[in-house]
C-alpha positions, 0 to 999 in steps of 0.5 A, a space after each residue: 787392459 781396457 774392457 773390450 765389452 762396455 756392455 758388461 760393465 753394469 754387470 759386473 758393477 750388480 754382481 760386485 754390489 749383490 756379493 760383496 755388500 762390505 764395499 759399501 760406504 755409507 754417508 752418515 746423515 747427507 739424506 733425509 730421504 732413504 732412498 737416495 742414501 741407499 742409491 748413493 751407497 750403491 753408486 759409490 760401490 759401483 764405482 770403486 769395483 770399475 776397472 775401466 770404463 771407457 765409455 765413462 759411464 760413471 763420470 758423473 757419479 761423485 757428490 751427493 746428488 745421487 739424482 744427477 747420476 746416470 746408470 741404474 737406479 737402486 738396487 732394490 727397485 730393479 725389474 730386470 737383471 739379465 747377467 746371461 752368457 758370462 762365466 759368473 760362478 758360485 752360489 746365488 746369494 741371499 741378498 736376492 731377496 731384497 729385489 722384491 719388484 724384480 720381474 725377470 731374471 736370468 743367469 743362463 749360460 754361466 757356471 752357478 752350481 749348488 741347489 737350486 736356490 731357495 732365495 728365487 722362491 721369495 721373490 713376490 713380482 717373479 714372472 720370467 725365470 732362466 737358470 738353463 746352462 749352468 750346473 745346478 743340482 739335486 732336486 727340483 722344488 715343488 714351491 717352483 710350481 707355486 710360483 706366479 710365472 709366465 716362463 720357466 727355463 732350467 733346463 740343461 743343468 744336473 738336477 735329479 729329481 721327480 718332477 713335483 707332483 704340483 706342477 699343474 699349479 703353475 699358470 706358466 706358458 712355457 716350461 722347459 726342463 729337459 737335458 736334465 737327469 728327472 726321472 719318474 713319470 710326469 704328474 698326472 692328477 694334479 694336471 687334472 684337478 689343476 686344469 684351471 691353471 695349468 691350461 694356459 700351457 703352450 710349451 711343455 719341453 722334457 726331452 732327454 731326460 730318465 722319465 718313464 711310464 704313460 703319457 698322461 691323458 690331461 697333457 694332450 686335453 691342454 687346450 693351448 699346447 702348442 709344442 711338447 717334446 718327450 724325446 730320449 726319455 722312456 715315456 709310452 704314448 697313450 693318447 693322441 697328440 697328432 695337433 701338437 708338435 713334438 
């Protein structure tokens, strides 16, 4: 049956290519140049897992001259990898390290499960991160925080964790969490003494969660919170949050 979404194509080409780099075939002494022997080995993978392409993407992809091909370019020079809203499932895997420009990268509304994995801590250029809607578990890691990111979305997954007390580390402007299970009550003296960084907050989202105790008193001092929703959670209002949207 041909694919009725040509859209998806790539997708699945990346995927088959991350998962199952065995594919590969590798073109002895073509290439002075690394990089296009890398590329070449990468085209021809794609390739091979396409079971149709009516669209013809990948027409063109035969011989050397990797610089002819049209389609993505080495695996290991992408920014962006949107795999959103399939049914991918599994475990992340390691060779994700290798992606040491990537910028973006979203796997949300899949089936993923496991850990949270590690392998996103190593990624150096990180600045957009969605994981939200899958079923990733266990605890939330205090290196997220660490991070350099400007967006940050895991929510709507099974992690049962505290939130890590460095969350104020983290100079992110939205962070949605909630739909969670985290329990505990929010960080308090690190928002503080962190304020230099986390004071670019805009969105803080932890609804629906198991979260309890006060409020802290910095979360209503960030100058740039916009919104900050706490509902079905156990948390006590203490300070006034009357110029943000909750």
């Amino acid at each position: 049956m041909k694919n009725s979404y040509p859209n998806l194509l790539c997708l699945r080409c990346l995927l088959c290519l991350l998962i199952f780099p065995t594919l590969f075939v590798k073109l002895p002494d073509l290439f002075q140049i690394p990089r296009l022997d890398n590329a070449y080995t990468a085209f021809q993978a794609w390739k091979r897992a396409i079971q149709s392409d009516p669209m013809e993407f990948t027409s063109n992809r035969s011989g050397p001259d990797v610089r002819n091909y049209s389609g993505l370019g080495l695996l290991t020079d992408l920014a962006l990898i949107h795999l959103n809203s399939n049914r991918f499932s599994g475990t992340i895997p390691e060779s994700f390290n290798n992606l040491q420009l990537l910028y973006e990268l979203d796997l949300d509304n899949n089936l993923f499960t496991g850990f949270f994995p590690s392998v996103i801590l190593s990624l150096p250029s990180l600045k957009f991160l969605d994981l939200r809607f899958n079923q990733f578990e266990d605890s939330v890691p205090s290196a997220l925080f660490d991070l350099k990111l400007d967006a940050l979305f895991i929510n709507d997954n099974k992690f049962r964790s505290s939130i890590p007390d460095n969350m104020g580390n983290s100079p992110v402007y939205v962070i949605v969490l909630a739909n969670n299970v985290l329990d505990g009550s929010i960080p308090s003296s690190p928002l503080s003494e962190n304020f230099g960084e986390i004071k670019t907050l805009e969105q803080l989202h932890v609804s629906h969660n198991k979260l309890y105790g006060n409020i802290p008193a910095s979360i209503c001092s960030l100058p740039r919170l916009l919104n900050f929703t706490y509902s079905n959670n156990y948390l006590v209002e203490t300070c006034p949050l009357s110029q943000v949207s909750w």
